[in-house]
N, C-alpha and C positions, 0 to 999 in steps of 0.2 A: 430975772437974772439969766435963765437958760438962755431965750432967748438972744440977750447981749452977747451970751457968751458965743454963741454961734456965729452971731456976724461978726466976732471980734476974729473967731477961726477962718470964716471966710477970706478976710481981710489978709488974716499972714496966709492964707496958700494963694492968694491974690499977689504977693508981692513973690511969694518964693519960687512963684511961674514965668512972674515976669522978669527975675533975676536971672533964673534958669537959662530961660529964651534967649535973653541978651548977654550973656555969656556963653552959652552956644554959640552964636551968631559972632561972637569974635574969637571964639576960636576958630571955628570956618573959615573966617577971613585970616586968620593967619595960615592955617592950612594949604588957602589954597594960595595963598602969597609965596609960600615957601614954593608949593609945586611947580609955580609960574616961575 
């Protein structure tokens, strides 16, 4: 069970990086759309 449970953690900080990122990443692009 530990162990599931560990990859299961892995798994959401895996997505909640990748959500992160790419939500970064559009805000930037509106950032610098505005600036332009």
């Amino acid at each position: 069970v530990g162990s599931l449970q560990i990859l299961a953690w892995l798994i959401i900080a895996e997505i909640m990086v990748y959500f992160f990122t790419s939500t970064a990443q559009c805000t930037q692009l509106l950032i610098d759309r505005r600036i332009m």
